[in-house]
N, CA and C atoms as a LAMMPS dump frame, in Angstrom:
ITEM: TIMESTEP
0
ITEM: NUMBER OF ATOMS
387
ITEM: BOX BOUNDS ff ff ff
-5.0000000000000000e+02 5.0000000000000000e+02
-5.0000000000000000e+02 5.0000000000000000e+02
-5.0000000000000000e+02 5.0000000000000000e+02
ITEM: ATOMS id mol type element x y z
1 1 1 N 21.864 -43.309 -22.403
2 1 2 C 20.47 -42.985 -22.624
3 1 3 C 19.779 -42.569 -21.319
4 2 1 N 19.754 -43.326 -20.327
5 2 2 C 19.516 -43.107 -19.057
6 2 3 C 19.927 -41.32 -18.161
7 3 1 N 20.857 -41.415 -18.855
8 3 2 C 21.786 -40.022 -18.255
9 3 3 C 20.812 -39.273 -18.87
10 4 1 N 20.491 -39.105 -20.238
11 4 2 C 19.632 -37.658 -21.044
12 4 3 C 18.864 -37.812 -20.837
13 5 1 N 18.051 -39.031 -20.218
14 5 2 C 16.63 -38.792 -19.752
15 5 3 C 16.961 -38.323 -18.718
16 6 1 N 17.366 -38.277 -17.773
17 6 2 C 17.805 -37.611 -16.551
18 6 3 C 17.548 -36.575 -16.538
19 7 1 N 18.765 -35.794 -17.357
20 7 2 C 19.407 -34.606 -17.26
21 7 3 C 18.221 -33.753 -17.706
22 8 1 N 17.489 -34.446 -19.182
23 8 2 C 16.463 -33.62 -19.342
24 8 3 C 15.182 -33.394 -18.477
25 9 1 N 15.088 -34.182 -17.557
26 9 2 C 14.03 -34.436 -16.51
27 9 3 C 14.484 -33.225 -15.566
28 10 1 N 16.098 -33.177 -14.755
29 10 2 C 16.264 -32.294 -13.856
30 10 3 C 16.16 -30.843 -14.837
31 11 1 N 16.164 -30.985 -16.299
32 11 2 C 16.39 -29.368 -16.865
33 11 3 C 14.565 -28.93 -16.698
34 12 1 N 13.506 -29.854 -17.189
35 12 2 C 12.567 -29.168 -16.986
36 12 3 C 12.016 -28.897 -15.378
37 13 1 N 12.885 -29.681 -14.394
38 13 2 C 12.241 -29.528 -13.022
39 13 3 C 13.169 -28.289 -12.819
40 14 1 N 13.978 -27.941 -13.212
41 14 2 C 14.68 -26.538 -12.718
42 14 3 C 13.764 -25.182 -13.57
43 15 1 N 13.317 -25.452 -14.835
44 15 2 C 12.249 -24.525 -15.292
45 15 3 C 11.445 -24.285 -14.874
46 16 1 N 10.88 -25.441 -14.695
47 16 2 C 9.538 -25.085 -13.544
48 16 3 C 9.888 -24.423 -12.432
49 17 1 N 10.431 -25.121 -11.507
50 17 2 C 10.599 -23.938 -10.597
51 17 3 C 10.996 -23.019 -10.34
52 18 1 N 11.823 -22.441 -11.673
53 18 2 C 12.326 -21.027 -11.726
54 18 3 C 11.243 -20.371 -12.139
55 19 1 N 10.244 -20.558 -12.997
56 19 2 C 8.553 -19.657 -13.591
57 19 3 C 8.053 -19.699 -12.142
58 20 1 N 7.588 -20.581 -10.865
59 20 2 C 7.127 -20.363 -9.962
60 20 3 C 7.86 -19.386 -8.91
61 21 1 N 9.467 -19.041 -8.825
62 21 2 C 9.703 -18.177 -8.201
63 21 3 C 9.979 -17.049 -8.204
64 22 1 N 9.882 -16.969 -9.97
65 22 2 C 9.136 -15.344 -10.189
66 22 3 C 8.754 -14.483 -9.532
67 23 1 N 9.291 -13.577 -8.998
68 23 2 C 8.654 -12.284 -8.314
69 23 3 C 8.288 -11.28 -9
70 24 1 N 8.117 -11.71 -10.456
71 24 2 C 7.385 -10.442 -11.342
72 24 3 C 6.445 -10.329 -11.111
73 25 1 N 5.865 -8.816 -11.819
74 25 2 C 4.863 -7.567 -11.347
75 25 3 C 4.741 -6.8 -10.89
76 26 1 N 3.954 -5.913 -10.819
77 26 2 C 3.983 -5.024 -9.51
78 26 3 C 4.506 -4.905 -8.066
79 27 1 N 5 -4.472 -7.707
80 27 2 C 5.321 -4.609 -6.014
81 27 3 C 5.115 -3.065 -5.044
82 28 1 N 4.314 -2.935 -4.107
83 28 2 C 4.109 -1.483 -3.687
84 28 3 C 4.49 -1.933 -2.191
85 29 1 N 5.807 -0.914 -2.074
86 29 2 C 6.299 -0.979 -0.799
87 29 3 C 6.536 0.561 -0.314
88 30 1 N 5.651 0.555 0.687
89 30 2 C 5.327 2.038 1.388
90 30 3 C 6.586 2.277 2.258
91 31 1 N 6.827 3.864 2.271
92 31 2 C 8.032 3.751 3.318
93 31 3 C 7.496 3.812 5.018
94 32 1 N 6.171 4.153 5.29
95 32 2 C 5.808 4.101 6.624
96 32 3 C 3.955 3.828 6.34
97 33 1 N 3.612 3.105 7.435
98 33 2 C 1.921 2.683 6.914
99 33 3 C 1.346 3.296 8.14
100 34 1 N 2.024 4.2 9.185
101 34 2 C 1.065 4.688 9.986
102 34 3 C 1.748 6.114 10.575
103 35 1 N 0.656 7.081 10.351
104 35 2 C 1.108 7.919 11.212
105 35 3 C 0.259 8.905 12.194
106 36 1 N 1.225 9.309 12.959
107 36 2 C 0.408 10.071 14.57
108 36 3 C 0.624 11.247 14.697
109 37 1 N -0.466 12.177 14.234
110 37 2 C -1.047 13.498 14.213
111 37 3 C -0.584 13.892 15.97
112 38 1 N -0.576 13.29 16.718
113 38 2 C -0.028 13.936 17.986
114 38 3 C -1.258 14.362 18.842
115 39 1 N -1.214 15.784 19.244
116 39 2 C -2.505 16.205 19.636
117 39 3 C -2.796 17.274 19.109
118 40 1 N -3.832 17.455 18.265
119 40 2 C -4.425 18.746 18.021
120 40 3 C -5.774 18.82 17.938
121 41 1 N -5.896 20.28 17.834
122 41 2 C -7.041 20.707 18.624
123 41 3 C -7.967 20.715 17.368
124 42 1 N -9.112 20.367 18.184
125 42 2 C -11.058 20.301 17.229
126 42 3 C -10.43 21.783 16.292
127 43 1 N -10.821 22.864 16.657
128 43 2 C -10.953 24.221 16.682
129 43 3 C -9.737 24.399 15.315
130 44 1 N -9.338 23.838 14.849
131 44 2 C -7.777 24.227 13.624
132 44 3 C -8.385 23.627 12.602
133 45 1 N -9.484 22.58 12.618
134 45 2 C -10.054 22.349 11.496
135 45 3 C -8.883 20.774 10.844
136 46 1 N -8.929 20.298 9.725
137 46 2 C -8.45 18.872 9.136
138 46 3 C -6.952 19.26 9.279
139 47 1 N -6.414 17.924 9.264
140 47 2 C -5.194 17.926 8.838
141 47 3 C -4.863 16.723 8.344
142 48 1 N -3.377 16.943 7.603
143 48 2 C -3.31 16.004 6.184
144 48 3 C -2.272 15.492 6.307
145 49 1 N -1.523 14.228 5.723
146 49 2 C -0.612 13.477 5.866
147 49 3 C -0.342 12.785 4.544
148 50 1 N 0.687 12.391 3.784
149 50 2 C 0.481 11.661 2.982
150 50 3 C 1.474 10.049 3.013
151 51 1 N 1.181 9.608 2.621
152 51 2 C 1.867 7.872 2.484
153 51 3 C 2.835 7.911 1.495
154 52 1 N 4.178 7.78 1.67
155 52 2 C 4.851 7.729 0.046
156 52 3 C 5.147 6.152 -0.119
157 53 1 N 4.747 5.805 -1.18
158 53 2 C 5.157 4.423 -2.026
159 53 3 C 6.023 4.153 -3.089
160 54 1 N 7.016 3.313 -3.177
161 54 2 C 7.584 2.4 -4.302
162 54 3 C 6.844 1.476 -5.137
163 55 1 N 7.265 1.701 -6.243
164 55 2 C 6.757 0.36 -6.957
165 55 3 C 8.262 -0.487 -7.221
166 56 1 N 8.072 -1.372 -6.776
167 56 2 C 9.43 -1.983 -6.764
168 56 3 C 9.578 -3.188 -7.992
169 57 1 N 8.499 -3.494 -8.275
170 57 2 C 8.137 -4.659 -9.48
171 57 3 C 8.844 -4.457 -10.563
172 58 1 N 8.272 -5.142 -11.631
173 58 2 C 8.677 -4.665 -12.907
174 58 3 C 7.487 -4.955 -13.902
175 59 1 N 6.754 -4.415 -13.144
176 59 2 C 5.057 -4.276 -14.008
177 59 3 C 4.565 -2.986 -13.844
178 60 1 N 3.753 -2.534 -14.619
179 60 2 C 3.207 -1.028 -13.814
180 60 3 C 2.038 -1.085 -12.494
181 61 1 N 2.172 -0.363 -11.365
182 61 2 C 1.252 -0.981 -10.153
183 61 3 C -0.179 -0.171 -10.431
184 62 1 N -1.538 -0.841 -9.957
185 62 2 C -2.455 0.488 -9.781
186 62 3 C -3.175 -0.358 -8.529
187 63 1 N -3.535 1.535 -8.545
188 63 2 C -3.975 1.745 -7.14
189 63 3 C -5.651 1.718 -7.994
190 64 1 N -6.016 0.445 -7.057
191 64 2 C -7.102 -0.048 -7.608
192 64 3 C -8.575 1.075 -7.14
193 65 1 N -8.38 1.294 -5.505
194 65 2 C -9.195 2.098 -4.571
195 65 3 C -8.537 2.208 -3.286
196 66 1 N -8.915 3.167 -2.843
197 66 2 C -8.428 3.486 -1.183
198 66 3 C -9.254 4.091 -0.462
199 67 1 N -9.855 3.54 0.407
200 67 2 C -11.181 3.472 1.306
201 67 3 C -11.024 3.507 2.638
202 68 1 N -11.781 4.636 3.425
203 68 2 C -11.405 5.288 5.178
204 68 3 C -12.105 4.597 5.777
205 69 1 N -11.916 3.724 7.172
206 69 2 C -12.709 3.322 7.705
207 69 3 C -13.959 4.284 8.615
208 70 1 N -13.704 5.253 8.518
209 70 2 C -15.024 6.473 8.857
210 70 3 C -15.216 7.365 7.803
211 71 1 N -15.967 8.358 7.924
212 71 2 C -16.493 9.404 6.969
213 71 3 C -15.807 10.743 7.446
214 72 1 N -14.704 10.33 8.969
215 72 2 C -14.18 11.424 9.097
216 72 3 C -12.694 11.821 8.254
217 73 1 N -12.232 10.265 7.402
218 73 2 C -11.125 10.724 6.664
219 73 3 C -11.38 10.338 5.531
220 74 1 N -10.704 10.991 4.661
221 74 2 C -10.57 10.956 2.991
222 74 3 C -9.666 11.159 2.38
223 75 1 N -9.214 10.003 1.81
224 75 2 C -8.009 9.433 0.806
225 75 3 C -7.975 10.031 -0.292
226 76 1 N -6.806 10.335 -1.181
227 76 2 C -6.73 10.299 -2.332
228 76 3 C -5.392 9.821 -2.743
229 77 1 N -5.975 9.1 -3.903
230 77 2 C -4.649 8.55 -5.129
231 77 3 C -4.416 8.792 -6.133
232 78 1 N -3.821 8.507 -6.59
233 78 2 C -3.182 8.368 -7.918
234 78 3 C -3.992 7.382 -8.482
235 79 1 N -4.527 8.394 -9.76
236 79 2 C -5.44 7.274 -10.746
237 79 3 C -4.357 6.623 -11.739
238 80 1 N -3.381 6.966 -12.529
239 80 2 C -2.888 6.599 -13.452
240 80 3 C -1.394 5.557 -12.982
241 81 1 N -1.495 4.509 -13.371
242 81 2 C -0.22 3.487 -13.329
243 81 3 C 1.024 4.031 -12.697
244 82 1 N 1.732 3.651 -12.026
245 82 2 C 2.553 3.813 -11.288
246 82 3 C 4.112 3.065 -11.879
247 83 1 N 4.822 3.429 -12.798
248 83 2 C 5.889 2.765 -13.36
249 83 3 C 6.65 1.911 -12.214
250 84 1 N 7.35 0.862 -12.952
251 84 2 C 8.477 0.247 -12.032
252 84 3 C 9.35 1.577 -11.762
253 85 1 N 10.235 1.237 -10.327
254 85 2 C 10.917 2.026 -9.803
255 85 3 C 9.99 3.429 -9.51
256 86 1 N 8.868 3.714 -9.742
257 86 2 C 8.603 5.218 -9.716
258 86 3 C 7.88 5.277 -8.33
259 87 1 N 7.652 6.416 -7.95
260 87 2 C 7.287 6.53 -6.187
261 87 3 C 5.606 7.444 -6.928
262 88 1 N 4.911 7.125 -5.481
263 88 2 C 3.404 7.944 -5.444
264 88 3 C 3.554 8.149 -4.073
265 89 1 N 2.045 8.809 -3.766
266 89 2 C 1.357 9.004 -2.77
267 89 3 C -0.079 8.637 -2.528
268 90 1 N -0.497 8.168 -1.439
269 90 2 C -1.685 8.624 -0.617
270 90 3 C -2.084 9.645 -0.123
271 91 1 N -2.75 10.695 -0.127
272 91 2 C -2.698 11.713 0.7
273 91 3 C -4.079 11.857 1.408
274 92 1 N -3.751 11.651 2.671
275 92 2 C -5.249 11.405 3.557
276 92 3 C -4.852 12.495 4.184
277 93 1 N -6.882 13.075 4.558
278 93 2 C -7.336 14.422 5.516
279 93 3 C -7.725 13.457 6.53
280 94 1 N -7.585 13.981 7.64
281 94 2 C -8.713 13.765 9.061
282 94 3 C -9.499 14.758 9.5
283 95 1 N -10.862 14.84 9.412
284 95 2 C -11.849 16.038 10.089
285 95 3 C -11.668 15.383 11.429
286 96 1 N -11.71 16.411 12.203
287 96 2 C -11.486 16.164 13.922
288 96 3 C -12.899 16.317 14.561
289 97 1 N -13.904 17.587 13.798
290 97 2 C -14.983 17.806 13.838
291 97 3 C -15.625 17.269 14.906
292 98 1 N -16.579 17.858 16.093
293 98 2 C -17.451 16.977 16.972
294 98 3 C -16.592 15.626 17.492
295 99 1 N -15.349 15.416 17.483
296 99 2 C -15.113 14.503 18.141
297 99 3 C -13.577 15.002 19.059
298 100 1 N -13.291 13.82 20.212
299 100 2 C -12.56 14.689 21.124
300 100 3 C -11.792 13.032 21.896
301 101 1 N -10.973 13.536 21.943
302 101 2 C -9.82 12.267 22.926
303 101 3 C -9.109 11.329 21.688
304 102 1 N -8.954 10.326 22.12
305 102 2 C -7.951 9.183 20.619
306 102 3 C -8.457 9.034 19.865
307 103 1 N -8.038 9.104 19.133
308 103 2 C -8.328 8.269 17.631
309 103 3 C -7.565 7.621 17.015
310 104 1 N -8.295 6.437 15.926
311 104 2 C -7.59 5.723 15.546
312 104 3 C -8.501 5.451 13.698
313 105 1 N -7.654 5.815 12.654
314 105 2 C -8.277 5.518 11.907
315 105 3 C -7.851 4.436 10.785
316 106 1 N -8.309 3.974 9.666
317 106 2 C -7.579 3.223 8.451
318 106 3 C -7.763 3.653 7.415
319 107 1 N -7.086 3.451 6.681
320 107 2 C -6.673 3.773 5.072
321 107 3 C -6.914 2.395 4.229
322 108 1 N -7.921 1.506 3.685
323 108 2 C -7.247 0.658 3.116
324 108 3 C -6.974 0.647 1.557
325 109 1 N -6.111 0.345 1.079
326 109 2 C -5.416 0.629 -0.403
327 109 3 C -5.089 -0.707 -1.07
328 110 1 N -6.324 -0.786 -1.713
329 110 2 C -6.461 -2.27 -2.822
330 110 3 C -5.115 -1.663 -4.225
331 111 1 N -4.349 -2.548 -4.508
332 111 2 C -3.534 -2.474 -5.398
333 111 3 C -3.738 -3.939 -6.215
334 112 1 N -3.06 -4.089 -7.759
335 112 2 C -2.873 -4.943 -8.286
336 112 3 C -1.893 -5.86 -8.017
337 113 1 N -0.607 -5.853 -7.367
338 113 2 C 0.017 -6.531 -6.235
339 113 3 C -0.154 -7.61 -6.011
340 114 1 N 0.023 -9.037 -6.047
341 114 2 C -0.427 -10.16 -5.863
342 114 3 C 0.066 -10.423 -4.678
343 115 1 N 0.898 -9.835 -3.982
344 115 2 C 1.52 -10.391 -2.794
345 115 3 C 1.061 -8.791 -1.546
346 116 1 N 0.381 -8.203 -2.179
347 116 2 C -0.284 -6.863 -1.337
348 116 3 C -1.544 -6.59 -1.899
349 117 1 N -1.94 -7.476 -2.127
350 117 2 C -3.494 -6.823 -2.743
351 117 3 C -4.276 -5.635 -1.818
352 118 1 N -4.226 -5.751 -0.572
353 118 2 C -5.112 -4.748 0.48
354 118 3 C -3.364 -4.359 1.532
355 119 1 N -3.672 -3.232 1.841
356 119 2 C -2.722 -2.567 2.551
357 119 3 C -3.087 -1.815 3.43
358 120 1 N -3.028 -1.436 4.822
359 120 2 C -4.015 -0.701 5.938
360 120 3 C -2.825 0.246 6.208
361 121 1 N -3.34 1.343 6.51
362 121 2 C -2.695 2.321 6.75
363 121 3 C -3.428 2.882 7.708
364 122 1 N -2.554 3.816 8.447
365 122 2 C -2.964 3.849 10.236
366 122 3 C -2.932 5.11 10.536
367 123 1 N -4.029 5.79 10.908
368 123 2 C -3.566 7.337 11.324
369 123 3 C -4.252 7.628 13.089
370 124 1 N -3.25 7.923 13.723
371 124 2 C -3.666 7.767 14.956
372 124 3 C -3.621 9.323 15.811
373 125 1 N -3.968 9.788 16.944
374 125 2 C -3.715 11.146 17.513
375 125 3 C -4.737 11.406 18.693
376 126 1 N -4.632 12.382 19.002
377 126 2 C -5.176 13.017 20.209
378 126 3 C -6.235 13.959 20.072
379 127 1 N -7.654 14.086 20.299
380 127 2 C -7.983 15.48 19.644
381 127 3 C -8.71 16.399 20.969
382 128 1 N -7.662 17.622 21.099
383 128 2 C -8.481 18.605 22.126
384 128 3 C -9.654 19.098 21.678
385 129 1 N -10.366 19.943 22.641
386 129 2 C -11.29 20.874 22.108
387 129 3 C -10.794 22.712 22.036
């Protein structure tokens, strides 16, 4: 008697902690979160870059919003669900406009993701005149 109370004790403590180590859902794993425009010049006008992502989960991911930390860059996403296994993009502009020497900007990209909810993305460079 002792033994099946046992055994049934270690069967629900192994349930439980198999539901808690669940890694289901969504999962968005970018293949690079920053990149460097180099140096270019005011005078050529924006240039564009995009972010490619995995959804690695097994939920569909969304890209909740993706927000520039200045008004000199602007994001775009993908409005519609992102299947398991399927890849997207970010595709961010930088206006160089009136400004001149380093820069450093962010991307941030709210997803449904429980283990990535916010994601910063980095665009960095040089700008001549």
């Amino acid at each position: 008697m002792m033994n099946r109370i046992l055994l049934t004790i270690m069967f629900w403590v192994a349930a439980v902690a198999g539901a808690f180590a669940s890694d289901g859902g969504p999962h968005i794993e970018f293949a690079e979160k920053t990149h460097d425009f180099g140096t270019i010049h005011e005078s050529n006008g924006r240039v564009s870059t995009s972010f490619e992502f995995t959804n690695t989960g097994d939920k569909p991911l969304v890209i909740v919003t993706a927000y520039a930390s200045c008004g000199c860059t602007k994001p775009k996403y993908p409005e519609a669900p992102i299947a398991p296994g399927q890849k997207g993009e970010i595709s961010v502009t930088y206006n160089p406009a009136n400004r001149r020497g380093e820069f450093s900007s962010t991307v941030t990209v709210t997803t449904n993701d429980k283990k990535n909810k916010k994601i910063k993305l980095k665009l960095t460079g040089v700008i001549v005149p």
